[in-house]
HTML snippet that shows the backbone in 3Dmol.js (N, CA, C, O; Angstrom):
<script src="https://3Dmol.org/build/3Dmol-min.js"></script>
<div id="view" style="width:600px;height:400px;position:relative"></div>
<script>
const pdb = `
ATOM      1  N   UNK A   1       2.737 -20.825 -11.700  1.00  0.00           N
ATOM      2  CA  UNK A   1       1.693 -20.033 -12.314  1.00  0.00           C
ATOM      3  C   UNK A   1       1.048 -19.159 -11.232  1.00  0.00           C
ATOM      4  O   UNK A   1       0.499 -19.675 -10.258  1.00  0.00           O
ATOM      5  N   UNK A   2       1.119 -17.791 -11.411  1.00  0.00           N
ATOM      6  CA  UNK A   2      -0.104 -17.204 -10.434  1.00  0.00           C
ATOM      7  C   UNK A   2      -1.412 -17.397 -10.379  1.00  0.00           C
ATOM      8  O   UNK A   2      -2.205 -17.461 -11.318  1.00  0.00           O
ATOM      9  N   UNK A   3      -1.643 -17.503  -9.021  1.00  0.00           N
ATOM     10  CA  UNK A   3      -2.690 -17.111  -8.869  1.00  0.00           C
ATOM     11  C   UNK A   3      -3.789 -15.878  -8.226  1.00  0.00           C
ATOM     12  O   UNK A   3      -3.212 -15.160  -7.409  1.00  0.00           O
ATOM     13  N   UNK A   4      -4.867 -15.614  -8.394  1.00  0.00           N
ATOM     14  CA  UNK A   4      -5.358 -14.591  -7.596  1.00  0.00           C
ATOM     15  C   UNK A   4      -6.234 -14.847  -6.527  1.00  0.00           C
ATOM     16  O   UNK A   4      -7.075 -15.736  -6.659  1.00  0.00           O
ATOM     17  N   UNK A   5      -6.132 -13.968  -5.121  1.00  0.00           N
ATOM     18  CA  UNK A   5      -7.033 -14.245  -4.419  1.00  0.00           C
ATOM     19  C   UNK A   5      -8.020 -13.125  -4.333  1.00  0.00           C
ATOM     20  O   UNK A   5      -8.068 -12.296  -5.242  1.00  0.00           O
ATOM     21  N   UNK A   6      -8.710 -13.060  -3.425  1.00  0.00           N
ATOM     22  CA  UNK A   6      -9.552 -12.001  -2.885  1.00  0.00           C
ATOM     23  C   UNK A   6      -9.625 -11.740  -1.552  1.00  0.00           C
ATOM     24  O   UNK A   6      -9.970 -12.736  -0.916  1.00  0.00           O
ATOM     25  N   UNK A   7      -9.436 -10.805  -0.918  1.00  0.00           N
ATOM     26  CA  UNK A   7      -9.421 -10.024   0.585  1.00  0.00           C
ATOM     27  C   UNK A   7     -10.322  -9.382   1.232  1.00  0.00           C
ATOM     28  O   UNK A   7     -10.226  -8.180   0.984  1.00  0.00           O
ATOM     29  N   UNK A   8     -10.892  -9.544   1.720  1.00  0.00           N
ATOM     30  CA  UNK A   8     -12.226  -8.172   2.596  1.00  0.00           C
ATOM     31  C   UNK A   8     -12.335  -8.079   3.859  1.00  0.00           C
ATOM     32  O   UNK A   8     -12.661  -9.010   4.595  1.00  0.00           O
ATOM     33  N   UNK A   9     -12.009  -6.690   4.287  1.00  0.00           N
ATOM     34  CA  UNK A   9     -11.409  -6.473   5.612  1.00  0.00           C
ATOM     35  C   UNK A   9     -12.495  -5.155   5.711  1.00  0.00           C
ATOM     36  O   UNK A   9     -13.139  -4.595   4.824  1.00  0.00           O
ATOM     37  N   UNK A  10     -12.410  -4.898   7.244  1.00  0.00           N
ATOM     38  CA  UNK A  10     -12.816  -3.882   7.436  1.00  0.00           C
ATOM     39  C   UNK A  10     -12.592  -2.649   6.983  1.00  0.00           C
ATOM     40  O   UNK A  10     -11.941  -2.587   5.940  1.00  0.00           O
ATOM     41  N   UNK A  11     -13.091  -1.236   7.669  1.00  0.00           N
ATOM     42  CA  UNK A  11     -12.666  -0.041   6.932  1.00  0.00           C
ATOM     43  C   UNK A  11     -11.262  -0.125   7.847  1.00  0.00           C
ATOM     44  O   UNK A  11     -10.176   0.056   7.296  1.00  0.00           O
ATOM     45  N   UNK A  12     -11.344  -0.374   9.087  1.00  0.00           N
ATOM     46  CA  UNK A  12     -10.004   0.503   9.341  1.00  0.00           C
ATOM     47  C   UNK A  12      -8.627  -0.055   8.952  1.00  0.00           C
ATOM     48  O   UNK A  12      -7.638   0.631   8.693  1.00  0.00           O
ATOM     49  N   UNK A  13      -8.695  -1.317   8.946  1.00  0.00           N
ATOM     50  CA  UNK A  13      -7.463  -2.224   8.269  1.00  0.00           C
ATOM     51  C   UNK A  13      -7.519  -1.698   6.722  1.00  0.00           C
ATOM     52  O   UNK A  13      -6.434  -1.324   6.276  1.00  0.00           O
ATOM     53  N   UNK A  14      -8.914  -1.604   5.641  1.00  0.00           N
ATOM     54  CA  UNK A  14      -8.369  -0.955   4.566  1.00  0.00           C
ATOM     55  C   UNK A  14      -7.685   0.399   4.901  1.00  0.00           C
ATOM     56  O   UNK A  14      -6.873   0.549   3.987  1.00  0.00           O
ATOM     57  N   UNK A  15      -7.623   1.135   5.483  1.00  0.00           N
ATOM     58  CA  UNK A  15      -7.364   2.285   5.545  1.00  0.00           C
ATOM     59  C   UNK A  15      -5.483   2.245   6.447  1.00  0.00           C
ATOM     60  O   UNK A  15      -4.608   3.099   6.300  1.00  0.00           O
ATOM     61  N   UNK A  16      -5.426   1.326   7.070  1.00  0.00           N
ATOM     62  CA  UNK A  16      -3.861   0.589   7.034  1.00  0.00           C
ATOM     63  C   UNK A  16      -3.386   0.222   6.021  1.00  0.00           C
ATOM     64  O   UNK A  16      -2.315   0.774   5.770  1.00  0.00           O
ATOM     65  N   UNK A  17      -3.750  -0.552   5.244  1.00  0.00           N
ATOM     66  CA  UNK A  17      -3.444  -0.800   3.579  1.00  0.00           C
ATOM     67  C   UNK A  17      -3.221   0.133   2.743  1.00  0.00           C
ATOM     68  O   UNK A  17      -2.255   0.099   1.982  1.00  0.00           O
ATOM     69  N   UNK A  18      -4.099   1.111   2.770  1.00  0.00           N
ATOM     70  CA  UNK A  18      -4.228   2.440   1.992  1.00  0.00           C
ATOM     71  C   UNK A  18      -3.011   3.429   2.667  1.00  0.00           C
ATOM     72  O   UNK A  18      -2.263   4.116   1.971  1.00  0.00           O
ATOM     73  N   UNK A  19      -2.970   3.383   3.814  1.00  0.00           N
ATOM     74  CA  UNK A  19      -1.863   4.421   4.566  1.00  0.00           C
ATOM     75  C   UNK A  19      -0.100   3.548   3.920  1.00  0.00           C
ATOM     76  O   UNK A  19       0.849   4.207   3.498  1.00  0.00           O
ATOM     77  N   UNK A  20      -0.115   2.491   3.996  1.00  0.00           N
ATOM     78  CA  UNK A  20       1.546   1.599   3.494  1.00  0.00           C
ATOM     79  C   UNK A  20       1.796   2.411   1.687  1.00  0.00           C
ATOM     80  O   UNK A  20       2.687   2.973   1.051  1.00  0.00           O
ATOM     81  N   UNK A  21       0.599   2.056   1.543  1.00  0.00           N
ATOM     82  CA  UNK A  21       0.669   2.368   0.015  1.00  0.00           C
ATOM     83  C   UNK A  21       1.137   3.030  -0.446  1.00  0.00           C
ATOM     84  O   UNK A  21       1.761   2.869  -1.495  1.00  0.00           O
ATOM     85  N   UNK A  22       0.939   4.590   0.516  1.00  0.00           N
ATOM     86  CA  UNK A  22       1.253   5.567   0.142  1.00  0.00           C
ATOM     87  C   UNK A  22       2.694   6.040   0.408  1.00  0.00           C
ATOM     88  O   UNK A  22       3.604   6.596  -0.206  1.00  0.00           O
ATOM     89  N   UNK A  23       2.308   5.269   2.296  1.00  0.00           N
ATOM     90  CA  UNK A  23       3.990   5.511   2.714  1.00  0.00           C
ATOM     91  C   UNK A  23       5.061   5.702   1.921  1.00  0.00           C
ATOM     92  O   UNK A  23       5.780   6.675   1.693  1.00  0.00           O
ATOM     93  N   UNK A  24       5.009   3.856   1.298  1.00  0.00           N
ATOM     94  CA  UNK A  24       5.819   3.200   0.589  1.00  0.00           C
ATOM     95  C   UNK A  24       5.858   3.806  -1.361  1.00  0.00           C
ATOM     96  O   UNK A  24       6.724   3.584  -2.207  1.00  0.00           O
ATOM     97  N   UNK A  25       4.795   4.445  -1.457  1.00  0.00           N
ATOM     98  CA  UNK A  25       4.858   4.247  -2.950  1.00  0.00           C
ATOM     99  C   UNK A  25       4.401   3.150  -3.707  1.00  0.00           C
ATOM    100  O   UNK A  25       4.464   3.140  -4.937  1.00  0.00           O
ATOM    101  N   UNK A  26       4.041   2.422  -3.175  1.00  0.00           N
ATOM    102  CA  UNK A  26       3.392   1.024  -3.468  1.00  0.00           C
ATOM    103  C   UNK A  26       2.250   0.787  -3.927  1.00  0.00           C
ATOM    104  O   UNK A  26       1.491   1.752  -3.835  1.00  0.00           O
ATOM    105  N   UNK A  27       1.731  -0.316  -4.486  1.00  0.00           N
ATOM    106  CA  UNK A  27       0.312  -0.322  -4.368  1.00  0.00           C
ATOM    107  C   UNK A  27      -0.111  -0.888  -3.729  1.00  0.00           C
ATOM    108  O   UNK A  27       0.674  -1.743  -3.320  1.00  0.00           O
ATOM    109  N   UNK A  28      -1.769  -0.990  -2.996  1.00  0.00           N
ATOM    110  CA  UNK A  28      -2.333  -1.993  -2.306  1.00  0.00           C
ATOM    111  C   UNK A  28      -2.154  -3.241  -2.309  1.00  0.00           C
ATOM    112  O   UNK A  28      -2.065  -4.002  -1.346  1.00  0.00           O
ATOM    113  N   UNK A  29      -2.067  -3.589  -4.083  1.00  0.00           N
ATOM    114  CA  UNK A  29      -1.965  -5.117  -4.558  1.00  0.00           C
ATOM    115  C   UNK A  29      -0.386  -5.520  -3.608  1.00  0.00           C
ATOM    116  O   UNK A  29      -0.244  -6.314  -2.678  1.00  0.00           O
ATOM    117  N   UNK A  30       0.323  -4.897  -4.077  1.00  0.00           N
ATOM    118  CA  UNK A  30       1.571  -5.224  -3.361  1.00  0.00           C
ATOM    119  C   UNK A  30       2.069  -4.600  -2.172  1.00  0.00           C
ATOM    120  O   UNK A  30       3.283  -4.527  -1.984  1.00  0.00           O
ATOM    121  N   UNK A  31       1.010  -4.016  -1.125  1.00  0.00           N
ATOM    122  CA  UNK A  31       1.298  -4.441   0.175  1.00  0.00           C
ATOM    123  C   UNK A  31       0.997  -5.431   0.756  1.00  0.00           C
ATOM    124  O   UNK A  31       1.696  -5.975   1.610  1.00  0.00           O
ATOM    125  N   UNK A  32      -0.545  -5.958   0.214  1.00  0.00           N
ATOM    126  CA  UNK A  32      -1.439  -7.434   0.921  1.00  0.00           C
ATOM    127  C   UNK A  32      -0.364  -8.676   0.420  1.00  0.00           C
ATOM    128  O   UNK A  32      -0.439  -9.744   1.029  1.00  0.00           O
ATOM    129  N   UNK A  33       0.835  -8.508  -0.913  1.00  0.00           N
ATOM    130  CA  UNK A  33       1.602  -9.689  -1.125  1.00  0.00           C
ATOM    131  C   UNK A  33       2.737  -9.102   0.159  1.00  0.00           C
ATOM    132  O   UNK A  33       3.208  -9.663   1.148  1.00  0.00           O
ATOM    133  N   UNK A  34       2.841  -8.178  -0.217  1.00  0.00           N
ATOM    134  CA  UNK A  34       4.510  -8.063   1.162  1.00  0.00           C
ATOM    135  C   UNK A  34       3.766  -8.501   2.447  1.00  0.00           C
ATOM    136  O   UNK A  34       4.441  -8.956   3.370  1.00  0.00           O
ATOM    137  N   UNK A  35       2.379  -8.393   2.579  1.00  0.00           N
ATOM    138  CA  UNK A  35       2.078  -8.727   4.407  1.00  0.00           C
ATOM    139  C   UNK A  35       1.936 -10.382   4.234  1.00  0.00           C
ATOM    140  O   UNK A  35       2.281 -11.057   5.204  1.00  0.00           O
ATOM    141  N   UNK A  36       1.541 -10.931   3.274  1.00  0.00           N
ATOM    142  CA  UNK A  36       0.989 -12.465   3.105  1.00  0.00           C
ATOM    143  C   UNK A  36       2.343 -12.647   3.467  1.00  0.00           C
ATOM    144  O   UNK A  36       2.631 -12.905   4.636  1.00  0.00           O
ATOM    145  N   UNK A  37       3.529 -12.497   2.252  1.00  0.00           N
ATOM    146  CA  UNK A  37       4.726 -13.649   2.338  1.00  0.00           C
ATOM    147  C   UNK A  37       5.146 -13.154   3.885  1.00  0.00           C
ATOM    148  O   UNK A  37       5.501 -13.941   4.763  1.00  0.00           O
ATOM    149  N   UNK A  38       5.064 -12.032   4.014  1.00  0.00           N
ATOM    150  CA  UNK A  38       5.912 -12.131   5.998  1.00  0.00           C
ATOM    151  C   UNK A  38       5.377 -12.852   6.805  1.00  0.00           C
ATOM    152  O   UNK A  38       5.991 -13.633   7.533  1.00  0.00           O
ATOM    153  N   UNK A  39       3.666 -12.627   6.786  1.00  0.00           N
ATOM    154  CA  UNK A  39       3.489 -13.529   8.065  1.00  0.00           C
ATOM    155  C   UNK A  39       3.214 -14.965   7.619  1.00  0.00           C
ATOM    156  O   UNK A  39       2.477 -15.720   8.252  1.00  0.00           O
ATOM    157  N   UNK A  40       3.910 -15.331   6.383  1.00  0.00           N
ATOM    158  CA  UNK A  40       4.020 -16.919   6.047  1.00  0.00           C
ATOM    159  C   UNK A  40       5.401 -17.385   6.196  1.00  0.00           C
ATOM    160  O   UNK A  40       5.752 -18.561   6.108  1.00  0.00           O
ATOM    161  N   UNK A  41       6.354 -16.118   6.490  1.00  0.00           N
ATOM    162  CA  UNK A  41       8.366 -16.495   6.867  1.00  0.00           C
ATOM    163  C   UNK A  41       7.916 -16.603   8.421  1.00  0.00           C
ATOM    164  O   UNK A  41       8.336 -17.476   9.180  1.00  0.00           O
ATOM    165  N   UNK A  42       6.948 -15.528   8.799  1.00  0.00           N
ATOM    166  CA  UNK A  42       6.392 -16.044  10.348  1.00  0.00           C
ATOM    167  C   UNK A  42       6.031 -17.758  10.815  1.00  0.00           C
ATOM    168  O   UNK A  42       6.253 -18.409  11.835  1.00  0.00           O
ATOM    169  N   UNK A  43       5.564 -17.973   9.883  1.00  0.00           N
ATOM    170  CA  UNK A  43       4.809 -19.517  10.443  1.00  0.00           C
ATOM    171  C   UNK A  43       5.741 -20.373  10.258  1.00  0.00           C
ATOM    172  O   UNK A  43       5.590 -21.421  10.886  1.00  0.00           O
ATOM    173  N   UNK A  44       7.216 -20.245   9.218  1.00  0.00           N
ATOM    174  CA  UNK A  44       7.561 -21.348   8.996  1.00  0.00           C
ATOM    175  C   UNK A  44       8.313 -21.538  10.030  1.00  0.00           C
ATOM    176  O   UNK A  44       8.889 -22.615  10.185  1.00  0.00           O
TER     177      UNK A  44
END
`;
const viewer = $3Dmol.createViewer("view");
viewer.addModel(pdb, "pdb");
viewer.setStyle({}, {cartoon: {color: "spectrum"}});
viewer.zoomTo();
viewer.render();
</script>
């Protein structure tokens, strides 16, 4: 089942978020999941 979290970062990291988004075509929602699951293939 999903769940949702919540995030709050500074301006300039939003504005890293906001810059992928666009890069990519993406949305915010699904850059903060593409950065979570990497740096969680990181830890394992």
């Amino acid at each position: 089942m999903p769940r949702k979290y919540s995030v709050v970062c500074e301006d300039p990291l939003a504005a890293d978020i906001e810059e992928l988004a666009r890069e990519y075509g993406i949305s915010e929602q699904e850059v903060l999941h593409q950065l979570v699951e990497a740096g969680l293939e990181v830890c394992d």
